[in-house]
TORRO-938613 format. One record per residue (C-alpha): residue number from 1; chain; x, z, y. Coordinates in steps of 0.1 Angstrom, whole numbers. Layout:
<drenfis>
+-----+------+-------+-------+-------+
! pos ! unit !  east !    up ! north !
+-----+------+-------+-------+-------+
! NUM !    A !     X !     Z !     Y !
...
+-----+------+-------+-------+-------+
</drenfis>
This chain:
<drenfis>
+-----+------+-------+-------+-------+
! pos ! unit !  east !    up ! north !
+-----+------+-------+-------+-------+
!   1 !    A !   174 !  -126 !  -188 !
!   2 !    A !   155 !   -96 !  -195 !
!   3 !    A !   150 !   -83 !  -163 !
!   4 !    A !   116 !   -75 !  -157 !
!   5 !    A !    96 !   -61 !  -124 !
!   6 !    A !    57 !   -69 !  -132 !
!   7 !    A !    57 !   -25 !  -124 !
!   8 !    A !    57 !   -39 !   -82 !
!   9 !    A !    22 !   -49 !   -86 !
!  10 !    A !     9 !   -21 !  -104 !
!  11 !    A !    16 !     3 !   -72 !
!  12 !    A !   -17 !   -13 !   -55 !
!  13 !    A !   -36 !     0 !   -84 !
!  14 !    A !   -21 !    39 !   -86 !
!  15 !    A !   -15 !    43 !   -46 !
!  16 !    A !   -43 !    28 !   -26 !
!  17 !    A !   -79 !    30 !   -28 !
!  18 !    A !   -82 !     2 !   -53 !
!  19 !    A !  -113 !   -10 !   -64 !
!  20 !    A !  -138 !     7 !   -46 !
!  21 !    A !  -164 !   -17 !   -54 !
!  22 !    A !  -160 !   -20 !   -89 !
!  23 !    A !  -140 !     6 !  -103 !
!  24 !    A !  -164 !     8 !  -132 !
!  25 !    A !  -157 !   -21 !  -145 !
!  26 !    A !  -120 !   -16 !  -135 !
!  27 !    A !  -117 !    14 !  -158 !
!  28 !    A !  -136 !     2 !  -189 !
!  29 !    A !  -113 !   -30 !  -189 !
!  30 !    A !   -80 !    -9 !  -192 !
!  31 !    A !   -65 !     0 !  -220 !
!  32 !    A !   -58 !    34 !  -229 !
!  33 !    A !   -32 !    54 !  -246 !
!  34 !    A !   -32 !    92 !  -253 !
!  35 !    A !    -8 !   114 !  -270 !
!  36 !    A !    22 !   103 !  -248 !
!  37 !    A !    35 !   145 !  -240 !
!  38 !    A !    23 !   138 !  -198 !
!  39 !    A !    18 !   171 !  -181 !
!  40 !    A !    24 !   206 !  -180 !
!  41 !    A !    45 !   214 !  -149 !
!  42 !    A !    33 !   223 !  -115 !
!  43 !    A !    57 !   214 !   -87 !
!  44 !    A !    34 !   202 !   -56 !
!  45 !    A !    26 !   172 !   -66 !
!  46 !    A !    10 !   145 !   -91 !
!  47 !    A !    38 !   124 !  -109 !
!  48 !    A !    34 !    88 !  -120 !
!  49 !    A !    58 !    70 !  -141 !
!  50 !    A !    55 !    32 !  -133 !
!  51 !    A !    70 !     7 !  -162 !
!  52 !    A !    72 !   -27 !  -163 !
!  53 !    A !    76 !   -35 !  -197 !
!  54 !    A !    94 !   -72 !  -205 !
!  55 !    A !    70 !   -82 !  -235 !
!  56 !    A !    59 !  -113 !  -247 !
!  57 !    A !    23 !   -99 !  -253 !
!  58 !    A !    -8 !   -86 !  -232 !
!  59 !    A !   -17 !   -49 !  -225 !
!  60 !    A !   -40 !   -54 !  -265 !
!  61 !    A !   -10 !   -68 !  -280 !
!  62 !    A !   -21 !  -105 !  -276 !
!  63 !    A !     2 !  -128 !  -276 !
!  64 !    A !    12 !  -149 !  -244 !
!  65 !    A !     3 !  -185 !  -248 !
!  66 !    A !    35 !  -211 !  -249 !
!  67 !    A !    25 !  -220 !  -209 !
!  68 !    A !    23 !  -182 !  -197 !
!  69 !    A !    59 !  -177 !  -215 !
!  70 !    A !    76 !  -209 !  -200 !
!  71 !    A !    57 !  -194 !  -164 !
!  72 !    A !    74 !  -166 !  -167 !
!  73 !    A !   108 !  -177 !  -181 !
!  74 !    A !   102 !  -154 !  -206 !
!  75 !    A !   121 !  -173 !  -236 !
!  76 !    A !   113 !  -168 !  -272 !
!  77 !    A !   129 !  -134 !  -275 !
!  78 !    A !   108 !  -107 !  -293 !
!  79 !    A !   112 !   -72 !  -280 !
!  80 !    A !   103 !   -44 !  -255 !
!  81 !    A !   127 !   -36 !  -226 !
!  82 !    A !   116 !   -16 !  -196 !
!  83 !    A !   138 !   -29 !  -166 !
!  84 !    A !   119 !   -16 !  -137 !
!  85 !    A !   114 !    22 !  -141 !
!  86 !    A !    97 !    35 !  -112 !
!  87 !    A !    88 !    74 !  -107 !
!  88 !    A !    58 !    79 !   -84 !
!  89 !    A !    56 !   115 !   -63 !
!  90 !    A !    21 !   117 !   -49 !
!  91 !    A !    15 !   156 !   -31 !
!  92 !    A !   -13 !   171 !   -41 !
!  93 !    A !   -27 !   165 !    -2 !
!  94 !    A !   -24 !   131 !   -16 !
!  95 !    A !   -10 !   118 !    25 !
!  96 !    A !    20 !   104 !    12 !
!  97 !    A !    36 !    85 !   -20 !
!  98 !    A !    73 !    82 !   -28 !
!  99 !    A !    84 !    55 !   -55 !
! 100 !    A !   120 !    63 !   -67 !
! 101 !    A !   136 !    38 !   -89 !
! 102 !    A !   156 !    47 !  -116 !
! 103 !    A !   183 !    15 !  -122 !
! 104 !    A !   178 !     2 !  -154 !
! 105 !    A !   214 !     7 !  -170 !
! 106 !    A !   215 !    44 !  -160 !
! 107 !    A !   235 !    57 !  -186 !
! 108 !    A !   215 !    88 !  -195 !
! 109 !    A !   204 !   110 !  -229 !
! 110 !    A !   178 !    93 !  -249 !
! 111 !    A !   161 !   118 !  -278 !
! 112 !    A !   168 !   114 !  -306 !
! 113 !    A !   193 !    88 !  -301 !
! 114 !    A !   215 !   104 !  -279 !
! 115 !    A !   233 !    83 !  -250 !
! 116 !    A !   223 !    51 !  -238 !
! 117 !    A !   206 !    32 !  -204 !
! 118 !    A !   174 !    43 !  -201 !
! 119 !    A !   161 !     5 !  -206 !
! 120 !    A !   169 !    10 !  -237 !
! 121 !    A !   149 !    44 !  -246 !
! 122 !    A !   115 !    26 !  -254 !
! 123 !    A !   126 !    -2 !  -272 !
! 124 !    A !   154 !    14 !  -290 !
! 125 !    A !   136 !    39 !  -306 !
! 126 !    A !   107 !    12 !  -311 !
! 127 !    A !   126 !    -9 !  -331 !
! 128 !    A !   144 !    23 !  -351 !
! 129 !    A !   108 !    37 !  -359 !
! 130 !    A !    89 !     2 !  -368 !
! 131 !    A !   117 !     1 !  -393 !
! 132 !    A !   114 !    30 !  -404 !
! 133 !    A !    78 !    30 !  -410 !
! 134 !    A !    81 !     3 !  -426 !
! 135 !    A !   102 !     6 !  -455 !
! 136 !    A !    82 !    35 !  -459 !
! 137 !    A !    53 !    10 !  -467 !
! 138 !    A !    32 !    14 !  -440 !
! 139 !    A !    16 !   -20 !  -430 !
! 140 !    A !    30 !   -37 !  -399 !
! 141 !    A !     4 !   -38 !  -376 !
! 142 !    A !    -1 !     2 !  -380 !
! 143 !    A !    41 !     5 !  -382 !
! 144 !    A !    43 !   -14 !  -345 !
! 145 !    A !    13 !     8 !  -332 !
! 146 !    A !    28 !    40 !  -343 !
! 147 !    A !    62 !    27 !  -330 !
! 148 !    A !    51 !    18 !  -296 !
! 149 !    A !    39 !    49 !  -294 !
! 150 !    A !    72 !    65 !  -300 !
! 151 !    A !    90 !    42 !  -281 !
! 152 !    A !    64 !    54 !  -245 !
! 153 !    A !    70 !    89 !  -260 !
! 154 !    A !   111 !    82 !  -258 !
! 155 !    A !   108 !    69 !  -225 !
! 156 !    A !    89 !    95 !  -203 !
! 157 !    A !   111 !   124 !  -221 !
! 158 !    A !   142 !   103 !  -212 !
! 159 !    A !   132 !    99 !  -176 !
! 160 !    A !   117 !   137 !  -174 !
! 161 !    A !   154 !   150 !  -187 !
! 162 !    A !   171 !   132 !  -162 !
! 163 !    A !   153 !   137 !  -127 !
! 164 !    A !   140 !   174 !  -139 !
! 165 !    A !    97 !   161 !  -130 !
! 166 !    A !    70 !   168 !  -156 !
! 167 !    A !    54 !   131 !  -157 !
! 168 !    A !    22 !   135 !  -154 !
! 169 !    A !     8 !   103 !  -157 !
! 170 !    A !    20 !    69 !  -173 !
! 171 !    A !    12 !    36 !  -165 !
! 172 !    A !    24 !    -1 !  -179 !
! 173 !    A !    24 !   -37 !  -168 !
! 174 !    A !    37 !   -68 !  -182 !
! 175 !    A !    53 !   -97 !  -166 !
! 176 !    A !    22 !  -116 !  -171 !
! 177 !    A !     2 !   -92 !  -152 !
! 178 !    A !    27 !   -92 !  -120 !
! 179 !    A !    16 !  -127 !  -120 !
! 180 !    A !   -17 !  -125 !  -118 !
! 181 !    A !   -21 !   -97 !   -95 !
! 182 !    A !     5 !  -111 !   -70 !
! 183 !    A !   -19 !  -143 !   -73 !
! 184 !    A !   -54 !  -121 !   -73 !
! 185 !    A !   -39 !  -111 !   -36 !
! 186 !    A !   -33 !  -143 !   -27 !
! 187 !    A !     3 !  -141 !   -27 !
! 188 !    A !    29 !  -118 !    -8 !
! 189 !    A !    50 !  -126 !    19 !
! 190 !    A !    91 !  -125 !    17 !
! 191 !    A !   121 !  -129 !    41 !
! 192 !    A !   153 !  -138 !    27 !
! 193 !    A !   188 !  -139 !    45 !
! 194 !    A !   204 !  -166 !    28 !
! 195 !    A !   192 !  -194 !    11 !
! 196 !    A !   188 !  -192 !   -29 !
! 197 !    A !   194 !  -211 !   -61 !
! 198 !    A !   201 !  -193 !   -91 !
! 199 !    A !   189 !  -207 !  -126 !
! 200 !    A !   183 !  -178 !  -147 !
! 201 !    A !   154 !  -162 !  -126 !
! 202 !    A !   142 !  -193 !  -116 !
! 203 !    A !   148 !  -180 !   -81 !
! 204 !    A !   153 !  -214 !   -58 !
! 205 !    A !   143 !  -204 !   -25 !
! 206 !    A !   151 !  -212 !    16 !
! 207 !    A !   162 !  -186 !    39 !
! 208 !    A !   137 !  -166 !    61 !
! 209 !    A !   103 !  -154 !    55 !
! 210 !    A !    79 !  -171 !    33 !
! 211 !    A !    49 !  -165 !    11 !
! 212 !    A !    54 !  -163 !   -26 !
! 213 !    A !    28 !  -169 !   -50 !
! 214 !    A !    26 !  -148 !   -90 !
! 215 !    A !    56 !  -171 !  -108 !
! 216 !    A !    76 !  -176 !   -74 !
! 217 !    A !    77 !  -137 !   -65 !
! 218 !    A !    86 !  -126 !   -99 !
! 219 !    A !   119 !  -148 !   -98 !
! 220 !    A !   120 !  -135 !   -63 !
! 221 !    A !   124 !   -97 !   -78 !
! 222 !    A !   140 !  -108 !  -113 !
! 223 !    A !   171 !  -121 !  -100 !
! 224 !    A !   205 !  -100 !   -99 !
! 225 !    A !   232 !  -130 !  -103 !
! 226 !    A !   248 !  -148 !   -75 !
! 227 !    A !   238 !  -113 !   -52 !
! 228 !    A !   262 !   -96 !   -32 !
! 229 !    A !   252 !   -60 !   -55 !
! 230 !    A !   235 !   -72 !   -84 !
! 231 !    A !   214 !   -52 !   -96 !
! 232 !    A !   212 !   -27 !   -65 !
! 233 !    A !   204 !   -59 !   -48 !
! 234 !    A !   177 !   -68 !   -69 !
! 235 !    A !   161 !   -29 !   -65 !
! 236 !    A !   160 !   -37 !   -27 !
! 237 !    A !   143 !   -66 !   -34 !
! 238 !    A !   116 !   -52 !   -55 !
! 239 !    A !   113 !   -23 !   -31 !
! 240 !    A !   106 !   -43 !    -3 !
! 241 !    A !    83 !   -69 !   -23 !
! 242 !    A !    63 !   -33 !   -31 !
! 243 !    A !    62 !   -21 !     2 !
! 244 !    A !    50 !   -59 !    17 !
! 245 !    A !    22 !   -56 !   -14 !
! 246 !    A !     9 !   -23 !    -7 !
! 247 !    A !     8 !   -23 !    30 !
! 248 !    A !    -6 !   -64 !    27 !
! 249 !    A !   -42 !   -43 !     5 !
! 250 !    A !   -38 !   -15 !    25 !
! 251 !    A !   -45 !   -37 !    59 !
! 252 !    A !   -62 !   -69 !    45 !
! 253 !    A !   -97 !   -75 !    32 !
! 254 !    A !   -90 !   -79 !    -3 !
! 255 !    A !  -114 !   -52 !   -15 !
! 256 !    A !  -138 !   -66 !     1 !
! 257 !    A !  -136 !  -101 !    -8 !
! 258 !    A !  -155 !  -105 !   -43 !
! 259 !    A !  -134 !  -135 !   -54 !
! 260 !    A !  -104 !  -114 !   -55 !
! 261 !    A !  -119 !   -87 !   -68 !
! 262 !    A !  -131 !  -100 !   -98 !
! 263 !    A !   -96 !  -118 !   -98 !
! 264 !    A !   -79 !   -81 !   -99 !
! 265 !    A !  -104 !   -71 !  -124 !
! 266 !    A !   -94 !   -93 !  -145 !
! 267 !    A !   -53 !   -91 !  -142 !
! 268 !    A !   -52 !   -55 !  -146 !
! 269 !    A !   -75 !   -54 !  -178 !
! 270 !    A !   -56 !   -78 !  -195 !
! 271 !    A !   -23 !   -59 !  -187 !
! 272 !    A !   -21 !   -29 !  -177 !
! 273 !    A !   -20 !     2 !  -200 !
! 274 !    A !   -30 !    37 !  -185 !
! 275 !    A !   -28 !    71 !  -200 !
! 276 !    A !   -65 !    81 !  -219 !
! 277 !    A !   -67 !   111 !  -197 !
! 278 !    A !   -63 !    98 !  -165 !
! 279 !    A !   -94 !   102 !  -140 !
! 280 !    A !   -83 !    69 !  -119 !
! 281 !    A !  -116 !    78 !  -102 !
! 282 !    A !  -108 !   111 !   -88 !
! 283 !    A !   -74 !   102 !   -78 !
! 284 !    A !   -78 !    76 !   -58 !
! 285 !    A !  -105 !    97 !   -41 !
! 286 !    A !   -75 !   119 !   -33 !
! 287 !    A !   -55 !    93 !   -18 !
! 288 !    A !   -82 !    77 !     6 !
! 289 !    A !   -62 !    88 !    41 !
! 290 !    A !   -32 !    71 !    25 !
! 291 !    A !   -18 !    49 !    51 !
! 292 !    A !    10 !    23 !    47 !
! 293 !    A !    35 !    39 !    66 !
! 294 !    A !    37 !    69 !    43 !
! 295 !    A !    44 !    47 !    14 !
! 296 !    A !    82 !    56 !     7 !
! 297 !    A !   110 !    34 !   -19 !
! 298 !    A !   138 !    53 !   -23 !
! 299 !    A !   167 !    50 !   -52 !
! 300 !    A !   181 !    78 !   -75 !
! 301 !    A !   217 !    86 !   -64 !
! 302 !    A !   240 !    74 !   -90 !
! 303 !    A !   277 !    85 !   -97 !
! 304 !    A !   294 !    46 !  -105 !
! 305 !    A !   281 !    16 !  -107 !
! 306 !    A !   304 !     6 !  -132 !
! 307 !    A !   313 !    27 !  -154 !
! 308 !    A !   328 !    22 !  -185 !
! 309 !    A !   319 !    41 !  -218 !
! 310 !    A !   342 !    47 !  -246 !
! 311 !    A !   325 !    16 !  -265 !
! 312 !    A !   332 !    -5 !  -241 !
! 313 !    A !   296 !    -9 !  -221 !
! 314 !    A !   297 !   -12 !  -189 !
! 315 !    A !   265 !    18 !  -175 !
! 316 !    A !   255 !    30 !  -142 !
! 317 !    A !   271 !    64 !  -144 !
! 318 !    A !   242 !    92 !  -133 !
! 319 !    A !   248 !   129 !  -126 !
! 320 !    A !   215 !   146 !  -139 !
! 321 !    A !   221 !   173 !  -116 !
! 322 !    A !   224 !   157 !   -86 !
! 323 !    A !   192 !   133 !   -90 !
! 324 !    A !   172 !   163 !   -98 !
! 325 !    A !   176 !   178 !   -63 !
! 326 !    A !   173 !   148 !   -50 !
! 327 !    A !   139 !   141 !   -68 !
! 328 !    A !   127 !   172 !   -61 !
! 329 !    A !   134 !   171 !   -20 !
! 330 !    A !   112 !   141 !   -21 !
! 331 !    A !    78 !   154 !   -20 !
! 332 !    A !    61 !   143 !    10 !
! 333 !    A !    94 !   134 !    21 !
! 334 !    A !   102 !   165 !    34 !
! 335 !    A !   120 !   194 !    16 !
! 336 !    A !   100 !   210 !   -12 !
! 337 !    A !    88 !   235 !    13 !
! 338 !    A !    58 !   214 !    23 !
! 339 !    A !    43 !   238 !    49 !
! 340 !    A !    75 !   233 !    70 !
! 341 !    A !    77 !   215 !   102 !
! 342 !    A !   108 !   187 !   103 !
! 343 !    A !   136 !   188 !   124 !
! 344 !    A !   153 !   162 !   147 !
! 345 !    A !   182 !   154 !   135 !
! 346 !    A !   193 !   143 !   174 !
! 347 !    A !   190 !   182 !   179 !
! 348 !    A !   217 !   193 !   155 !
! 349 !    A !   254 !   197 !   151 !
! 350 !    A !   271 !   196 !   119 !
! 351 !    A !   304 !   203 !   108 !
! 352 !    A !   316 !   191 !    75 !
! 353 !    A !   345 !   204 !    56 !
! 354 !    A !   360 !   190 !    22 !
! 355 !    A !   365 !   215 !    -6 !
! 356 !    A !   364 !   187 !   -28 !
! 357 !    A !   402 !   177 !   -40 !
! 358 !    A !   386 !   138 !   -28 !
! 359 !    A !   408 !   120 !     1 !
! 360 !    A !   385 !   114 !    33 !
! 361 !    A !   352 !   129 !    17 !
! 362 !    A !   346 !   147 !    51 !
! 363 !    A !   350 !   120 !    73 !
! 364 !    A !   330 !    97 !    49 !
! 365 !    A !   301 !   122 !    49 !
! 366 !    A !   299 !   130 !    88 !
! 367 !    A !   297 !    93 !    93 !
! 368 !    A !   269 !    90 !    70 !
! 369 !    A !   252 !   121 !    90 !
! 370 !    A !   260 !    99 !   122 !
! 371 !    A !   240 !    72 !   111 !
! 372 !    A !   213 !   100 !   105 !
! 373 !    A !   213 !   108 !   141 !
! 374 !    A !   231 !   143 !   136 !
! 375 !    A !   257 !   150 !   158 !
! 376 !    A !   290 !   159 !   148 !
! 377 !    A !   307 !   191 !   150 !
! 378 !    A !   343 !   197 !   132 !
! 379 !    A !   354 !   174 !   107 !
! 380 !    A !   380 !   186 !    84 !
! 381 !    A !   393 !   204 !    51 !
! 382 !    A !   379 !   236 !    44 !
! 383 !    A !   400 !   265 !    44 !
! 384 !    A !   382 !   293 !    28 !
! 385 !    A !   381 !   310 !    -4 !
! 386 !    A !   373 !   282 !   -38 !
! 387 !    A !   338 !   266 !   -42 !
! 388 !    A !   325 !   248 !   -72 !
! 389 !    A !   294 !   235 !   -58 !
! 390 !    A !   285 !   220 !   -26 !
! 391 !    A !   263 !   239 !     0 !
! 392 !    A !   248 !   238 !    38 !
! 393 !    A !   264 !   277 !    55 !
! 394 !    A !   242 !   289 !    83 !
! 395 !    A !   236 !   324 !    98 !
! 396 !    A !   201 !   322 !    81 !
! 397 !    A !   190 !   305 !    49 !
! 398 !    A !   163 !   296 !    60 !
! 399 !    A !   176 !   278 !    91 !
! 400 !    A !   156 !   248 !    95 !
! 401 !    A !   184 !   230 !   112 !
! 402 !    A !   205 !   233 !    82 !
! 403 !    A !   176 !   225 !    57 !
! 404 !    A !   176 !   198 !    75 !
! 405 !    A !   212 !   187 !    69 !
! 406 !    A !   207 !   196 !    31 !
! 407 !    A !   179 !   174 !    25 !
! 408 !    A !   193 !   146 !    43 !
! 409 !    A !   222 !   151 !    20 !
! 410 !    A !   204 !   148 !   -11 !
! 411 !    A !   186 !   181 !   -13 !
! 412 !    A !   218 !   206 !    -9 !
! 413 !    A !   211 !   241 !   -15 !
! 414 !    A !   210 !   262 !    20 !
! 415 !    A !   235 !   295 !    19 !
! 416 !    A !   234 !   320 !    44 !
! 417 !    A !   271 !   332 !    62 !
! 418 !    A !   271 !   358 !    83 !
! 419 !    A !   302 !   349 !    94 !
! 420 !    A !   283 !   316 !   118 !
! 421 !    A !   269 !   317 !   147 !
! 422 !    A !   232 !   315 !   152 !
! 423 !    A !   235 !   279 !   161 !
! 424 !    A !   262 !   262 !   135 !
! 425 !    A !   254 !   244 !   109 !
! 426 !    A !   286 !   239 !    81 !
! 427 !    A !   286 !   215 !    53 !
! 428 !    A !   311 !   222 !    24 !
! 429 !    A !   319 !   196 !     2 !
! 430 !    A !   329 !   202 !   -38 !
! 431 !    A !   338 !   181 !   -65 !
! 432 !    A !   300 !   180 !   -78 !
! 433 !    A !   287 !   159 !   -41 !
! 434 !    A !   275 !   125 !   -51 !
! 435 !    A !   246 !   122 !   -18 !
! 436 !    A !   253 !   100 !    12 !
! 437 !    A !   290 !    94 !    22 !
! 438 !    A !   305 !    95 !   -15 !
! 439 !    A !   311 !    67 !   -34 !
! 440 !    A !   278 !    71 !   -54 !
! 441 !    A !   255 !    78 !   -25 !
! 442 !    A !   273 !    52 !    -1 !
! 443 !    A !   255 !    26 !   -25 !
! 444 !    A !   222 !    38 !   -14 !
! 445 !    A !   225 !    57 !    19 !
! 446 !    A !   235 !    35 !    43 !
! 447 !    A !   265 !    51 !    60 !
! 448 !    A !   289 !    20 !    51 !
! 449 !    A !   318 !    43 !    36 !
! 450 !    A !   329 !    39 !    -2 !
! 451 !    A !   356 !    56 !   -17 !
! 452 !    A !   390 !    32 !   -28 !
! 453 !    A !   368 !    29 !   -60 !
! 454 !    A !   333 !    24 !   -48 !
! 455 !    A !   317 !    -9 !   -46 !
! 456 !    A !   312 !   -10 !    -4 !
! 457 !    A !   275 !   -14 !     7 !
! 458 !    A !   261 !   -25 !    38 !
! 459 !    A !   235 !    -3 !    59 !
! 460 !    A !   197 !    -6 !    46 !
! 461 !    A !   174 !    13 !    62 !
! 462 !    A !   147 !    32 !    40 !
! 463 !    A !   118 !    11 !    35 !
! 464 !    A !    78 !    18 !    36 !
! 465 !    A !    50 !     1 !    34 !
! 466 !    A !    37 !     6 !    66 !
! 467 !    A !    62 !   -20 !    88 !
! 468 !    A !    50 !   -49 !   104 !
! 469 !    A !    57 !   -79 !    81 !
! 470 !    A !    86 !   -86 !    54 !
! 471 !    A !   120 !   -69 !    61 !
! 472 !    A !   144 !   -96 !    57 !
! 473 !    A !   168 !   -88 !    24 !
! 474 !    A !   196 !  -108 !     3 !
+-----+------+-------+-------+-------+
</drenfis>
């Protein structure tokens, strides 16, 4: 099983005031990679793209000794996959930090290679390059550097295509080093429903909450089989695992204890790989208000879980469009107009109509505002003129109330209508909605609706690291 998430751990190093004691020697034991494309777009905030690569060698290219591998359940298979794909938004006030995860089998466009999951961007066009390279005689060791670097290249343009953010920053952990940072904490407590035994991850644990040491917690966030989603499942689980992690440094001792210091010292130079022009010591600077509660995980909408291509692959069908307005509503978790004051969603009423062609939409949608705390206004089909995109109608567009709906719905645009009263608020639903109450966004937003189609999901609440211990999970 090549289902990594050694990325959880690396979130204590990129969104909390890490190793304030020794960053020194923090820094000068990473490695470093330049010339990956990062930057060049300014949209509010500092973007971080998180990977947990599934390799069977350190952050130098060592490899893992027989013990570490059979730790890790690694196997004997030699390649690179990047399962957990996290995007971090940090504002540039640096007060807040959402993760998004991207699921691994999103079925999105890969350069140069054309359409594929996005797991498969980095070591796809590894492999295609070291090939290449070498039959052109270059020497292996150079052929695997230069295709690496390809590969990282392949990856952050995948990832920048699909959710419309200019990454600015890049950071990579292997499996070993979720280990030994998990360990260098001394472990992070979990709470499970249900009692678990599954082989493949190694995950065999007993229900309720319980603290998991390095090996234990990463077959605690590896498993997908035997789980009720799979692998939407298995994102909750790493979200929550990230969200216990950061707000367990945030409140603990650790930076202070020099045991565990030199512990993390010693995890994070042996496996994690930074971008060369990264000044870790200026950022975390910036983040030193962060507080655990305004550590966000949230999930790129997706359009089918299952969807099948022409060659028979079974992908997690994305629509670019709708997970770049969702990504971009997400800074500071408020709608991209930072400066703006939020609204209370017990103080508004919204009527929903269905333009959309789609059986129920409406009704599907005002129950997942209802479990939003909106109100509900009228609930019905639309009978005006023929819309092609979906929209939020008030008198003003720039009605907080309705900005208010539209980012709860995935970042909707806001249009004004003369024709409303002051006071109303009016969603209209098209064929291109895929936010909470459809059968994509009913997978991550909580409403309990699913279309006939639609794999149903149970209500989970959004998670941040600021709760008071482990929220219990499947």
């Amino acid at each position: 099983m090549r289902a990594s998430a050694a990325i959880l751990a690396v979130v204590v190093l990129v969104i909390t005031g890490f190793a304030w004691h020794s960053v020194d020697s923090l820094i000068s034991n990473i490695e470093r990679i330049g010339n990956l494309g990062l930057g060049g777009g300014r949209d509010g905030a500092v973007d971080i793209l998180l990977v947990g690569v599934d390799s069977r060698t350190d952050a130098h290219g060592n490899p893992l000794s027989d013990r570490e591998r059979a730790l890790l359940h690694a196997g004997d298979e030699v390649g690179t996959n990047t399962d957990t794909i996290v995007l971090v938004r940090v504002p540039n006030d640096g007060r807040s930090a959402t993760a998004i995860s991207i699921p691994r089998d999103s079925y999105v466009d890969i350069p140069d290679l054309g359409k594929g999951k996005i797991n498969s961007a980095y070591g796809a066009t590894k492999e295609t390059q070291r090939l290449k390279l070498m039959n052109q005689g270059v020497p292996e060791a150079e052929a695997d550097k230069q295709s690496t670097q390809a590969g990282r290249q392949a990856l952050i343009k995948s990832v920048a295509n699909l959710t419309g953010i200019s990454v600015d920053h890049y950071a990579e952990v292997s499996l070993l080093g979720f280990v030994l940072l998990t360990d260098a904490v001394g472990g992070v407590e979990v709470c499970l429903n249900n009692p678990v035994d599954e082989w493949m991850s190694g995950a065999d644990f007993p229900a309720g909450r319980q603290r998991l040491d390095g090996p234990s917690a990463l077959s605690f966030v590896r498993q997908r089989h035997d789980l009720p989603r799979g692998d939407l499942d298995r994102i909750v689980r790493q979200q929550v695992f990230m969200a216990q992690l950061v707000g367990q440094v945030l409140n603990a001792k650790t930076l202070s204890n020099p045991g565990r210091m030199k512990q993390l010292s010693d995890a994070v130079g042996r496996t994690v790989v930074l971008d060369d022009d990264w000044d870790v010591l200026a950022f975390l600077q910036q983040l030193q208000d962060l507080s655990g509660g305004e550590v966000k995980f949230e999930t790129i909408p997706v359009t089918d879980l299952n969807y099948m291509t022409a060659g028979g692959e079974s992908v997690v069908r994305v629509d670019p469009k709708a997970v770049k307005s969702y990504v971009g509503s997400l800074v500071d978790g408020k709608s991209t107009d930072a400066d703006e004051p939020g609204v209370d969603p017990a103080t508004v009423t919204a009527s929903v109509y269905n333009a959309s062609g789609i059986g129920g939409l409406a009704g599907q949608v005002a129950q997942a505002l209802r479990g939003k705390g909106f109100h509900e206004g009228v609930v019905g089909n639309y009978s005006g003129s023929g819309v092609s995109s979906s929209r939020v109608l008030a008198a003003n567009a720039s009605d907080a109330k309705a900005k208010e709906v539209a980012k709860a719905l995935g970042g909707l645009p806001v249009i004004a209508d003369a024709t409303l009263s002051p006071d109303s608020v009016s969603v209209v639903l098209a064929s291109d909605y895929s936010g909470p109450g459809s059968s994509a966004g009913g997978m991550f937003d909580f409403s309990g609706t699913s279309s006939a189609t639609a794999t149903p999901v149970p209500p989970a609440p959004p998670i941040d690291a600021g709760q008071n211990g482990p929220k219990c999970v499947n």
